[in-house]
C-alpha positions, 0 to 999 in steps of 0.5 A: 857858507854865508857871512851870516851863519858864520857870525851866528856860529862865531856868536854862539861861540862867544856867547859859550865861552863868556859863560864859563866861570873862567870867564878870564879866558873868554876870549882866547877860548873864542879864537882857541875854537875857531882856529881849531875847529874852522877851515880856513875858508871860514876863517877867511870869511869871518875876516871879510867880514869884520874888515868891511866894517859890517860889525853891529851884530857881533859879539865883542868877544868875537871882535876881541879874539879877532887879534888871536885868530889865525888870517889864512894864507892866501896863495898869491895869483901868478901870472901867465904871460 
């Protein structure tokens, strides 16, 4: 999936949740949502992406929930030698 379409989805999310008239929660709704309903491919995607620096079309909701988002595990590559 391309970095864009997860910022778009990431977007719509925040974007959703800053509409709710608990509007409080925004931000723990965001990442509630994305730690529940993303893979953690996309996850690790989205993280990419925010950590290149490449943020200007990101909802700060999404920027803020980025504390509370759950980074994948990334195995660790072993050596054949």
């Amino acid at each position: 999936m391309q970095h864009d379409k997860l910022i778009h989805m990431a977007n719509q999310i925040a974007t959703f949740c800053a509409s709710n008239p608990k509007g409080a929660r925004a931000t723990a709704n965001v990442a509630d949502h994305i730690n529940s309903f993303w893979e953690p491919r996309m996850r690790a995607k989205l993280f990419e992406r925010i950590e290149s620096g490449s943020v200007e079309d990101v909802h700060p909701l999404v920027l803020e929930a980025m504390a509370d988002i759950r980074r994948p595990v990334v195995p660790e590559a072993t050596s054949q030698e």
